[in-house]
MIFI-990755 format. One line per 3 residues: their letters; for each residue x, y, z of C-alpha. Coordinates in Angstrom, 3 decimals. Layout:
<rs>
A> X/Y/Z; ...
</rs>
This chain:
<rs>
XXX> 87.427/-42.662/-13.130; 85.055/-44.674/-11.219; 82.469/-42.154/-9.326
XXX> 82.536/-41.957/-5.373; 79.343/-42.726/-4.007; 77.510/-40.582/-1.339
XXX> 74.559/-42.693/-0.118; 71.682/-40.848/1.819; 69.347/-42.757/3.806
XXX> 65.948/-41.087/5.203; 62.725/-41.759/5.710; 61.481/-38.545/4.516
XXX> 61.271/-39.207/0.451; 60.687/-35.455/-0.254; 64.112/-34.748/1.918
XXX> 66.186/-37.526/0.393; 65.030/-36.417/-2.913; 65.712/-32.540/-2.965
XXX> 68.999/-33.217/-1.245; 70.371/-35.958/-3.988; 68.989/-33.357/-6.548
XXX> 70.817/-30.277/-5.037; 74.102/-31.654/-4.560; 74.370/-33.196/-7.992
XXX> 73.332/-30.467/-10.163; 75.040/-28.275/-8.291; 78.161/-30.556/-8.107
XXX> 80.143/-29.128/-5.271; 80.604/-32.089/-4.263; 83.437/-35.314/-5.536
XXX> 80.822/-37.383/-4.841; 77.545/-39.168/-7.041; 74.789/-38.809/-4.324
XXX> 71.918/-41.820/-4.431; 68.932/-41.310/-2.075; 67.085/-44.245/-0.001
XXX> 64.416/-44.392/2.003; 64.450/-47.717/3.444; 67.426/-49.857/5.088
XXX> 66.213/-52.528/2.767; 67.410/-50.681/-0.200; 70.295/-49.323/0.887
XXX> 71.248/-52.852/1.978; 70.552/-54.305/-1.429; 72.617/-51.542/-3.336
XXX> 75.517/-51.824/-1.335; 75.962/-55.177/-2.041; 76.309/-54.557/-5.433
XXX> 78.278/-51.072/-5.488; 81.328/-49.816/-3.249; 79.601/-46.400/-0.945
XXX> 82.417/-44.492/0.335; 80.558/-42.412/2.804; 76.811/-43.374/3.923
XXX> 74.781/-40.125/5.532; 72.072/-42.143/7.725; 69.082/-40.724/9.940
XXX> 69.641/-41.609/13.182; 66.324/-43.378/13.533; 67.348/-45.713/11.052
XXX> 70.630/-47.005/12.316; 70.593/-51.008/13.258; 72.905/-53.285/13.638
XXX> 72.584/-54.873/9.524; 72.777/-50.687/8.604; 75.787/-50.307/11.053
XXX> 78.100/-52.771/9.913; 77.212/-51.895/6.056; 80.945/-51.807/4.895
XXX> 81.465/-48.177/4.032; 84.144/-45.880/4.052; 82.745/-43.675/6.364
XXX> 79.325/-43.562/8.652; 77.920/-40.267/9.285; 74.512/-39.592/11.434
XXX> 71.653/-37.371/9.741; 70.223/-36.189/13.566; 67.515/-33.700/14.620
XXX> 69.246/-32.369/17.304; 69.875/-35.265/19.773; 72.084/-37.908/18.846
XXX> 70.771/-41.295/20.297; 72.369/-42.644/22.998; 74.981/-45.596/22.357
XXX> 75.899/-43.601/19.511; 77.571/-40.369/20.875; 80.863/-41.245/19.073
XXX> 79.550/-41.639/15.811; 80.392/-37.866/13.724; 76.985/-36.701/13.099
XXX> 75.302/-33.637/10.835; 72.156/-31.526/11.579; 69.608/-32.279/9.483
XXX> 67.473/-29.216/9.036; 70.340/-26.774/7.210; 71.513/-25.532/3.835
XXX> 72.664/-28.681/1.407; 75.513/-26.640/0.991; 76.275/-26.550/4.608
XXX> 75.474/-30.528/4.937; 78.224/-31.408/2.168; 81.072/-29.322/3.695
XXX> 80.351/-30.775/7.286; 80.599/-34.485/5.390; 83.880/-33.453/3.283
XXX> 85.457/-32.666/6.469; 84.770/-35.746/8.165; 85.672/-37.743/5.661
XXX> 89.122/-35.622/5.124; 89.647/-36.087/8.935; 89.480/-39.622/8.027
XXX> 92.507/-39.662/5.972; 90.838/-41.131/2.957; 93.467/-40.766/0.033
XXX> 92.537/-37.902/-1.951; 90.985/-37.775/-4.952; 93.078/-36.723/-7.909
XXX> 91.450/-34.210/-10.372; 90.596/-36.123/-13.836; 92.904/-34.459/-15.643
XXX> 95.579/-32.073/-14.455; 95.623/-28.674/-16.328; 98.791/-27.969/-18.657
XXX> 99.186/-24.970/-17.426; 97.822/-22.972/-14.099; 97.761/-19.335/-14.182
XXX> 99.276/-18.099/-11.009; 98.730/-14.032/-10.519; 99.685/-12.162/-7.707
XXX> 97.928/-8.911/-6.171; 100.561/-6.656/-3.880; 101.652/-3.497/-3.004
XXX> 103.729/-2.200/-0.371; 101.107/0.712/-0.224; 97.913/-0.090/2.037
XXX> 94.256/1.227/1.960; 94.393/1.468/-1.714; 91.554/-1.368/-2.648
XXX> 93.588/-3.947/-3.474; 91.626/-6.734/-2.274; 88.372/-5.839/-4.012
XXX> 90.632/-5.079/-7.203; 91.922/-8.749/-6.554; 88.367/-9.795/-6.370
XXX> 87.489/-8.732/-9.812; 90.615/-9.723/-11.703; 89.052/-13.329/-9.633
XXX> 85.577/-12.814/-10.940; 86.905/-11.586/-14.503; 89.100/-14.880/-14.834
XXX> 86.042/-17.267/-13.462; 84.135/-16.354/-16.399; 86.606/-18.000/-19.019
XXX> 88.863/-20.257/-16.400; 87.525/-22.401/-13.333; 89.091/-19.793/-11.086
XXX> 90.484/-19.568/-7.420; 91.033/-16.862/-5.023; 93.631/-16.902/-2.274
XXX> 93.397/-13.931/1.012; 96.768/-13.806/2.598; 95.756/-10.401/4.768
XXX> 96.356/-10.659/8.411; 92.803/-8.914/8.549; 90.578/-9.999/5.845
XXX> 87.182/-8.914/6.969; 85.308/-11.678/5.324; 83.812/-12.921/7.830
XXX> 81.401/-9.982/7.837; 81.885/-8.899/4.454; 80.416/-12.272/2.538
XXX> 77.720/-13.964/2.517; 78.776/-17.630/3.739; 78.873/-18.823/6.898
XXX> 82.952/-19.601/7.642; 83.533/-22.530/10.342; 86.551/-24.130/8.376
XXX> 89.061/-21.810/7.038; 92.014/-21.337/5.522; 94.307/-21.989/8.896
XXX> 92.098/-25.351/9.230; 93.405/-26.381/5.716; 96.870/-25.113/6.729
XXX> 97.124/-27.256/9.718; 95.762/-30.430/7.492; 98.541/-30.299/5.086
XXX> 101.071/-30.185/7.783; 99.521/-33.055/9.664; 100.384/-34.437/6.386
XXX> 96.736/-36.480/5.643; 95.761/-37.528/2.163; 92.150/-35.982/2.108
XXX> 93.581/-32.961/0.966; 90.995/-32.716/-1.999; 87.999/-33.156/0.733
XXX> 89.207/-30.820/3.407; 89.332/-28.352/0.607; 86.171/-28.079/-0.432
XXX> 85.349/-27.768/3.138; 87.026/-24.620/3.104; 86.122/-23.215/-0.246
XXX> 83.402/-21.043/-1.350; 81.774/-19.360/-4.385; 81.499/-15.889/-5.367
XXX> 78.850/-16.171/-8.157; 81.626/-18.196/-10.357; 84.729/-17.260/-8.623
XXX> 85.911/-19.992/-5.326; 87.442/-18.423/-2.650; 89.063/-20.143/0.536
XXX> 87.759/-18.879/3.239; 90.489/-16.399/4.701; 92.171/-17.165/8.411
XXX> 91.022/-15.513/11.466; 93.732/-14.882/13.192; 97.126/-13.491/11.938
XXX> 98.882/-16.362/13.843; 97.636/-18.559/11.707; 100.023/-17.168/8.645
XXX> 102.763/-15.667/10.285; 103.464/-19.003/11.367; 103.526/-20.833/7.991
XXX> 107.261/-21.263/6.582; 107.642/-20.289/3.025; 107.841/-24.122/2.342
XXX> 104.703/-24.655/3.588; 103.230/-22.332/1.406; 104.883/-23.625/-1.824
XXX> 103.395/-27.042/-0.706; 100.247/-25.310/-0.565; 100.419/-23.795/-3.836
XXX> 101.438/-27.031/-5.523; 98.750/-28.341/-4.094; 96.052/-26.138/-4.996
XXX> 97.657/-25.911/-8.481; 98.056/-29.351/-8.785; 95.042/-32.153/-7.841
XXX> 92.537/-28.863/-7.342; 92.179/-28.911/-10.602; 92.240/-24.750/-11.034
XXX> 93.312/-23.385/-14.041; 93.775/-19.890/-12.936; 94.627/-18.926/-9.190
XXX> 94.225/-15.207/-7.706; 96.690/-14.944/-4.636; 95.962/-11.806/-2.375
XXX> 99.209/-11.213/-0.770; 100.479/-9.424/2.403; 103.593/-8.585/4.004
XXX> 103.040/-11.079/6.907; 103.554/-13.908/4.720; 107.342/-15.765/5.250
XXX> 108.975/-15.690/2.056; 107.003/-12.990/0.013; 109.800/-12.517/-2.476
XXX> 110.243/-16.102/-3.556; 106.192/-16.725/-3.369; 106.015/-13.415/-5.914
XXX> 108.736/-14.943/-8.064; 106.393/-17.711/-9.289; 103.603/-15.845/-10.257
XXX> 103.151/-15.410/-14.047; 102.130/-12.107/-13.250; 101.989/-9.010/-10.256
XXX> 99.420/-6.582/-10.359; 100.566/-3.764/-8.222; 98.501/-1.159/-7.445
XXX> 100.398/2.406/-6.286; 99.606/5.885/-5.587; 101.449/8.913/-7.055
XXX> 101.464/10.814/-3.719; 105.292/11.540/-2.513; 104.604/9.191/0.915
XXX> 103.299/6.959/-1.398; 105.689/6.644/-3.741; 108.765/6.654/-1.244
XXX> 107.641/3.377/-0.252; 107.342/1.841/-3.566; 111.294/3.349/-3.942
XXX> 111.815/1.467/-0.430; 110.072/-1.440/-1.534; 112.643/-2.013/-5.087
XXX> 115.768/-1.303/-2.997; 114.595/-3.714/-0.850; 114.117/-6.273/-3.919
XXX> 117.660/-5.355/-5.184; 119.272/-6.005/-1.576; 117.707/-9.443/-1.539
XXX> 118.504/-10.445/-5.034; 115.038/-10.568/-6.724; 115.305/-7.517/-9.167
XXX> 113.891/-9.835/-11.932; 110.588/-9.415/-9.924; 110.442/-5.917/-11.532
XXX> 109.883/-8.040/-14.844; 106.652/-9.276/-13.931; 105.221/-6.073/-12.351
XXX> 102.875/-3.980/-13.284; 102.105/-0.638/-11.114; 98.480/0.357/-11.692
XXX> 96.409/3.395/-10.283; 92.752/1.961/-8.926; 89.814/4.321/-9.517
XXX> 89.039/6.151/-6.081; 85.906/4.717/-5.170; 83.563/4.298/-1.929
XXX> 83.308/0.724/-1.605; 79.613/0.046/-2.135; 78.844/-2.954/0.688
XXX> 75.380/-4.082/1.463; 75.496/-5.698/4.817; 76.532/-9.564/4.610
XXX> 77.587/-8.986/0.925; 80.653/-7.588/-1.199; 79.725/-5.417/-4.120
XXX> 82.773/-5.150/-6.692; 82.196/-1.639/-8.438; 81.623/-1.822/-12.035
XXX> 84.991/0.666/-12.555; 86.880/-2.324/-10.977; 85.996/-5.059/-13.215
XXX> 86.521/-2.926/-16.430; 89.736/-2.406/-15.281; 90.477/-6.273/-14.604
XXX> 89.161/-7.010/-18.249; 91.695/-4.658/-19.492; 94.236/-6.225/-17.675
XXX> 93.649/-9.739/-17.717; 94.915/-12.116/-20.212; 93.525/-14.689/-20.302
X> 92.704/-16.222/-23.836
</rs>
């Protein structure tokens, strides 16, 4: 497959230069960045090669650099965006690369580009689900590990359905696009889908996480078709061999979302309260007519721990991840 071009254009060589450098050794992006530091050469390149999105400094837009045929134009500013060009969609210059590249994947989702499809689709994706009907048991820092367990063998991705993550304060990136945002894309029914979600997704060391929704709106509105879309997707053109899905009860359609995991880790207490809702929770399954769920269940017992948080970071106790390698199986 041909490789999408991200052209920067600066005057600052040192800037241009560290910038192509970061983003394509640390290819987060679907894009081959090349760096220029002079209209002149940016001119002369595109005539020979197709640039699907051009990042320009704002002091060195003209009227040849404007009409540059490009898929999309996006002003590199200081802080002021020149006048006569308030409309254009523009980036702050002095911030992480990391933060630079999601701000110009979503513009160029918003822009309905058609998405890019992964190389080559996986044979199989590993879909494991992480419930219980029991709360305040650990569950999403178990899921976390089984995540960070998987990442080392599988490009991996993590999924938080809770109506109250906490991520926001609990990891380290900064989380202006989220999960919702994506949500709402794939109903508007765009084709940047690939773009807007690596807007959205983050890394855990090797693990990539979607960062979760703020509000609870946001997933107690989704029908359970939506979220089968959603998985499809994510399972599909993501190009994810393994995905980690954190559910909760506020999700539409639990039951048939469960049913097409390859596997449920469920973790339980063996307290009477405890275990009256687990009974609740199977005579609810047999009501509705998914008993076979029970197949692909498997109750565990988390190690009581204090969650060990620095501020701004999650730590995953060691206990947890031993107990993820045990469990996991992936070859």
């Amino acid at each position: 497959m041909k490789s999408r071009i991200l052209a920067v254009c600066d005057s600052e060589e040192t800037y241009v230069a560290r910038l192509m450098e970061y983003l394509n050794e640390k290819q987060i992006s679907p894009f081959y960045v090349r760096a220029f530091t002079s209209r002149e050469a940016l001119e002369a390149f595109a005539q020979q090669e197709e640039i699907q999105v051009l990042l320009i400094s704002d002091s060195m837009v003209s009227r040849e650099a404007h009409c540059l045929s490009v898929g999309r134009q996006i002003l590199l500013t200081e802080g002021h965006v020149p006048a006569g060009l308030e409309r254009e969609p523009a980036i702050y210059k002095y911030q992480s690369a990391e933060r630079i590249i999601r701000e110009v994947l979503h513009y160029y989702a918003e822009a309905d580009h058609p998405f890019l499809q992964a190389a080559l689709l996986q044979e199989e994706v590993r879909l494991y689900g992480v419930y219980s009907p029991i709360q305040r048991l650990g569950k999403t820092t178990f899921a976390l590990a089984l995540g960070a367990v998987c990442a080392r063998k599988r490009r991996t991705l993590y999924l938080n359905l809770e109506a109250y993550s906490g991520f926001e304060e609990r990891m380290p990136s900064a989380h202006e696009w989220n999960l919702g945002d994506l949500l709402y894309f794939l109903k508007k029914g765009k084709q940047g889908f690939l773009y807007k979600l690596k807007s959205v997704t983050h890394s855990l060391d090797a693990l990539d996480y979607i960062a979760p929704a703020l509000s609870p709106t946001d997933l107690i509105s989704v029908s359970e078709e939506e979220w089968e879309l959603l998985l499809e997707r994510l399972m599909g053109d993501a190009g994810y061999e393994s995905l980690i899905v954190d559910f909760s009860d506020c999700i539409q359609g639990l039951f048939g979302l469960l049913e097409k995991c390859r596997h449920i880790y469920m973790p339980v207490l063996e307290d009477e309260i405890s275990q009256a809702k687990l009974r609740q929770f199977e005579k609810v399954l047999e009501m509705k007519g998914h008993e076979n769920l029970k197949e692909i269940i498997d109750k565990i017992e988390l190690p009581r721990l204090r969650e060990r948080c620095a501020p701004g970071r999650l730590e995953i106790p060691a206990e947890l991840y031993r107990l993820a390698e045990e469990l996991e199986d992936c070859p």
